[in-house]
N, C-alpha and C positions, 0 to 999 in steps of 0.2 A: 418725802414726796411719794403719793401711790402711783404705782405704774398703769400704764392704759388695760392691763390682764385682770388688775385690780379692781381699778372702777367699770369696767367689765362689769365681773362679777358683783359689784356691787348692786348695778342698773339691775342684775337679773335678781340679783337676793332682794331686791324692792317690788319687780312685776311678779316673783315668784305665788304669793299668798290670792294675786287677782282672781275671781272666778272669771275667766273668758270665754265666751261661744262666737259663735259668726256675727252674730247682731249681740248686743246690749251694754249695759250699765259697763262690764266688766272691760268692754272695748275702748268704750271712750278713758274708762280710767287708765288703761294703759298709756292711752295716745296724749293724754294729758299731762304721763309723766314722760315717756318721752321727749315733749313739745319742750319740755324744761332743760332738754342737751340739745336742742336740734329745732329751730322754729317749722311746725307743724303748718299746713294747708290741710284740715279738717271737713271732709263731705259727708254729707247725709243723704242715702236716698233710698226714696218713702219705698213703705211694703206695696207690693203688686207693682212695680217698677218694671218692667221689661229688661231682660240683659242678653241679649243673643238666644239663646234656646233655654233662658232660667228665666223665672220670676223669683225677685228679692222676696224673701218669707216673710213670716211675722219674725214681728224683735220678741225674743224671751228671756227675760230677767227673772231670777229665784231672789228672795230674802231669805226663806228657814228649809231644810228639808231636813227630816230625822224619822228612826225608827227606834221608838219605845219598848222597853218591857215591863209587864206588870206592872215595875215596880215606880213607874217612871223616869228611869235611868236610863239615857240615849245611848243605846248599843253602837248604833252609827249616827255621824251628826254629820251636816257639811258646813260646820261651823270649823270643825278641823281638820277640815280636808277640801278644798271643792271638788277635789275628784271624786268625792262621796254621791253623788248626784249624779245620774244618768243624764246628758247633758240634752238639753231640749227638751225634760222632762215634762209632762201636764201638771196641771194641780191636781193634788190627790189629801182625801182627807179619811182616814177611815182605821177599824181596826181589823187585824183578820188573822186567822193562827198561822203559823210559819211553814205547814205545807203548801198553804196559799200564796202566802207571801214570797216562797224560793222561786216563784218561775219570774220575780222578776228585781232576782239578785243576780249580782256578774262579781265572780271571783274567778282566779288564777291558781287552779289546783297544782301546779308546778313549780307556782312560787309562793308558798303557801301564808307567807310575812309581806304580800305586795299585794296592789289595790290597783286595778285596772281602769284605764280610762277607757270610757264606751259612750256614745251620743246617738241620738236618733231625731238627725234635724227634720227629715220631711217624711217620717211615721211618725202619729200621736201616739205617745207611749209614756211610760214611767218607770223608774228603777233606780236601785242603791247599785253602788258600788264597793266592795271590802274586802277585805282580806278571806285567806280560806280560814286560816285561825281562827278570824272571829266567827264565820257561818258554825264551824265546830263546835263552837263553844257555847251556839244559844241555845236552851233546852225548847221543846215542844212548848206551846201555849199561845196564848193571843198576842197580839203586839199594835200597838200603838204607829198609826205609818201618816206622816205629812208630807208634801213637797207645797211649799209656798211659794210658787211660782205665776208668774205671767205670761198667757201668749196673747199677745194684741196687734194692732199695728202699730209700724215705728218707722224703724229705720236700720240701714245697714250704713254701716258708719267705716270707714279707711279713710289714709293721709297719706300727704305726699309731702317731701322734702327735695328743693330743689338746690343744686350747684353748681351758679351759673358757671359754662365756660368762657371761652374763648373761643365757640364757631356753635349754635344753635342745635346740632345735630346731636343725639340720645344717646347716652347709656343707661339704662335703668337697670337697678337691683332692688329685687323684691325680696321681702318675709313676709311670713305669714304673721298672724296676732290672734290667734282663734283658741290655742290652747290653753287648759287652766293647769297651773304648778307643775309644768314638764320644764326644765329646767334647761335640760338641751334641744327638744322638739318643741318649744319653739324659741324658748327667751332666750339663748347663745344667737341665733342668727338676726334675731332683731337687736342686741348689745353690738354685733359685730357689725352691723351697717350701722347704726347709730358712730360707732367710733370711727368708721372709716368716713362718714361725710363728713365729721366734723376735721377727719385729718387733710379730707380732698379741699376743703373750705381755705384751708389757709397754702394752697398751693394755686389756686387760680389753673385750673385741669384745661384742657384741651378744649373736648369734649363739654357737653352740658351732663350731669349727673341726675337724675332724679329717684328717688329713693321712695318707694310704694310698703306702705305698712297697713296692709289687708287681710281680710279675712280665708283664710284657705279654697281655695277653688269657686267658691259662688263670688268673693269679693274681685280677686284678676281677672274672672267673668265679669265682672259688674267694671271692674276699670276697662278692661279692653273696649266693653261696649261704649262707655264714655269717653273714648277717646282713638274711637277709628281715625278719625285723621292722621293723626301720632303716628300709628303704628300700622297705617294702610292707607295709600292714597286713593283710592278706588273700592266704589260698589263691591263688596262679595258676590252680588247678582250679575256685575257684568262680565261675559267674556276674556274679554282681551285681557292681557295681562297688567298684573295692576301696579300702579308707581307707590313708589319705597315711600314712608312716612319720613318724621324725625328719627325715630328709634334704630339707629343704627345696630345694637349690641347690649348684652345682657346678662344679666348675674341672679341665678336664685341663692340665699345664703340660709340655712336651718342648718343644725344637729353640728354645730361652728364648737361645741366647748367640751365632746367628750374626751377621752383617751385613747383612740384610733389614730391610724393615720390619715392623710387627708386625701379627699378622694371627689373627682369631678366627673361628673355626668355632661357627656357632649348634648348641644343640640342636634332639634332634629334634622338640620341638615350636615351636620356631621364635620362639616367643613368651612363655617363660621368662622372668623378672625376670632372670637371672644375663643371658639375652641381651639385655636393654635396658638393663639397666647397664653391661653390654661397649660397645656399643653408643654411649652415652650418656658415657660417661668417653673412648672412644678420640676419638670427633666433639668433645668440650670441648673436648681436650689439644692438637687443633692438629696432632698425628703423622700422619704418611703411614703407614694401613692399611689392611686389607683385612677385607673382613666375606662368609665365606663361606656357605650354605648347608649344611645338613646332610646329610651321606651316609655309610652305614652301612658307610663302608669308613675304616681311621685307626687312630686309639689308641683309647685305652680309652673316650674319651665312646660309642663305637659298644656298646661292652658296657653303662654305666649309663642310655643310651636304647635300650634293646630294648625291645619295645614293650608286656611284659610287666612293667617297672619304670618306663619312661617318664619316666626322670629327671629336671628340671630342670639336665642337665649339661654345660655346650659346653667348647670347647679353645682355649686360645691357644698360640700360639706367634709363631714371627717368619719367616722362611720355613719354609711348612707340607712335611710328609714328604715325600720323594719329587722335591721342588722344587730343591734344589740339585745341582749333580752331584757333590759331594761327601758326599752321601748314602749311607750302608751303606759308606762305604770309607775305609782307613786316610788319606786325605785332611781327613777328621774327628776332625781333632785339636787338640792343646789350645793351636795356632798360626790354630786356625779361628773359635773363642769368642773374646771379648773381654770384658775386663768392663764395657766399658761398655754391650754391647749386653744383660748380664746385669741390672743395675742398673736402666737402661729398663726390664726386662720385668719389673724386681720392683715397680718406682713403677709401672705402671700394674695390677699385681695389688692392690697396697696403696691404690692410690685408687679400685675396683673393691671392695674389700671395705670401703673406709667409706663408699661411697655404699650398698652392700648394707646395711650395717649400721646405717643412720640413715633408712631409705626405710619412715616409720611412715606409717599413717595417722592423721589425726587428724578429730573431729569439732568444730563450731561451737559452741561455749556463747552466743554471742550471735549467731543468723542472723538475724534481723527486724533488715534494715537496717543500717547499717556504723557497729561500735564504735566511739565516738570513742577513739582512740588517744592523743589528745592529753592526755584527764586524766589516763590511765595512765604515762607519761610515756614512752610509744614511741617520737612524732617528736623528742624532745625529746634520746632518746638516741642521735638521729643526727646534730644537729647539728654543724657542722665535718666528715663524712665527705666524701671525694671520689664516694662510691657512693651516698650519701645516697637521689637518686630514685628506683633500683636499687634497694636495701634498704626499702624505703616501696611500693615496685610488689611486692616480693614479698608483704609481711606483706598487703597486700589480696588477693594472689591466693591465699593460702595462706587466708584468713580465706571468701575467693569457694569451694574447690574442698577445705577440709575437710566431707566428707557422709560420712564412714563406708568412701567407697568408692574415695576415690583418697591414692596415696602421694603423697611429697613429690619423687618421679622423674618421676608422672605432672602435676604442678604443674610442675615445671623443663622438661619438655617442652613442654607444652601453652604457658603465657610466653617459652620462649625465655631465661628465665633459668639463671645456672651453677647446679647443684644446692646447691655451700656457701652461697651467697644464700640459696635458700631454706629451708634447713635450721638457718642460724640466725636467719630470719625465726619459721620456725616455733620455736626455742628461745625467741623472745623473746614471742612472744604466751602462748606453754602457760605461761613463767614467769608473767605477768600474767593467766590463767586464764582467758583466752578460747578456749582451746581446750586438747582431754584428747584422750589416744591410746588 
């Protein structure tokens, strides 16, 4: 039997080959396979669509882009690579000698065997992508240059996957879907919420789960705008302050499958329950991570904390953007993820969502003084535990610090106890009805 690290990687070794950009052909075939682990809610919306302060573009879809020589042998093709193609590129038909043609090649003189990924969605432009190797090695002369491309209108295409809970109120975790053959930016963090809905599915969560598979920055533009209620009860334009949506809490997941350790980006209010559960689960687990500050430059948490939605939404990941040098380049492949490093980042999203998901409050039905636990038969059913004192120090701290106003996160902190201590500390008193949530 393959393990869930496995067929991980497998989902990415299948979306690995797609060419993707913000809008087209390449998106929907993701989302299509996808839809195959995880039923899909599939949107389209049209070009020139309004999205807050964006308008949706044109959709552009390539079939052939290459650069000839002579001889007619494709020096560069994005037939073996999509990252061969300058993404968003125009159509371009033409021939021209190669001091013409260098001002609109992109190599990586530093890594001279790697192929940069570069796009230019709202400049009309065009250009290859390759190695420095190969720029070295084309002699002077004419050359042969196509991009068979389309910019028309269309559509900008994202989906959503929902899990239902137990109380209507939101968590949502985003990926992006915009990148073509980057293997950990972007396809580990869409494998890793793809496996964690399907693992929250058969636990019937707390929480309502909803899972967003869109396109980098213009697409979480384009859903927020669709869905201000959600995630804002109130005009932007009015004054007074505005009432909380559904969306309680939030997770961005990308760069989920390198060889780093794992490492979380707070929201921008810094003080978020998602960031003290992050926070609170990675410190328990004993993992070498990092816990960053928030800054309004990244993925998509920088669009659900704008400070006009103000999210509750931080990011994990495992080495953060930008941080590896295999970053944005054909060196980000599906030789670079691992499934074990995919597996890690899903256990600690899944043990992150059941502390999310069990962090009640509860109040004291008996405060005057400390219930005897004993006629109830509390200590009684610890007898023989190795955690026994542990277990017996929760249920009085949980019995001390239920007043209406604190979780059972803010109990695991404040004792120094692990959260599942307390959590069926607190199961066991609310069964014996000394304490209601």
């Amino acid at each position: 039997m393959t393990t869930a690290g496995e067929q991980m990687h497998a989902l990415v070794e299948r979306l690995y080959p797609l060419c993707r950009s913000i809008t087209g052909d390449g998106v929907r075939a993701t989302l299509e396979i996808v839809g195959e682990y995880v039923p899909l809610q599939v949107h389209e919306v049209p070009t020139g669509t309004q999205v807050l302060d964006w308008t949706v573009p044109q959709e552009w879809n390539v079939r052939a882009a290459y650069i000839a020589d002579r001889d007619g042998r494709r020096v560069v093709d994005f037939a073996a690579s999509s990252l061969h193609v300058l993404g968003y590129s125009v159509p371009v038909s033409a021939t021209m000698p190669l001091a013409e043609l260098r001002a609109h090649l992109h190599t990586l003189p530093d890594h001279p065997s790697w192929v940069p990924y570069r796009t230019s969605y709202y400049k009309p432009d065009w250009g290859f992508c390759l190695s420095q190797e190969t720029l070295d090695a084309l002699p002077e002369g004419e050359y042969e240059v196509c991009v068979d491309s389309t910019l028309a209108d269309g559509h900008l295409t994202y989906a959503e996957h929902v899990v239902p809970g137990k109380v209507p109120e939101e968590v949502i975790v985003s990926c992006h879907v915009c990148h073509p053959s980057l293997a950990n930016d972007n396809l580990s963090g869409i494998a890793v919420a793809v496996f964690l809905a399907r693992a929250l599915a058969e636990l019937t969560p707390y929480y309502t789960y909803r899972f967003i598979f869109a396109p980098g920055t213009i697409g979480a533009i384009t859903w927020l705008a669709r869905n201000r209620e959600r995630v804002n009860g109130a005009s932007p334009a009015r004054a007074e302050p505005r009432a909380r949506g559904s969306v309680q809490h939030g997770l961005v997941l990308a760069c989920a499958g390198d060889p780093g350790q794992l490492t979380y980006k707070q929201s921008r209010r810094g003080d978020a329950e998602i960031d003290r559960v992050m926070r609170h689960v990675l410190a328990a687990s004993e993992r070498p991570h990092n816990i960053k500050e928030f800054s309004p430059y990244g993925y998509d948490e920088r669009q659900y904390c704008s400070p006009g939605f103000d999210l509750g939404v931080g990011s994990l990941s495992r080495t953060p953007y930008a941080g590896y040098p295999e970053y944005h380049t054909s060196a980000d492949d599906l030789d670079f993820v691992s499934p074990e490093a995919m597996a890690d980042t899903l256990a600690v999203c899944r043990e992150a969502c059941s502390v999310l998901d069990r962090n009640r409050r509860y109040v004291n039905l008996s405060p005057y003084g400390e219930p005897q636990l004993g006629r109830r038969g509390l200590y009684d059913s610890l007898g023989g535990r190795s955690d026994a004192q542990q277990a017996q120090m929760a249920m009085l701290w949980v019995l001390s610090l239920s007043d209406g106003e604190h979780g059972l996160l803010d109990i695991a902190e404040r004792s120094g106890l692990p959260f599942d201590t307390v959590a069926v500390a607190a199961g066991a008193l609310h069964g014996a009805g000394l304490i209601k949530a």
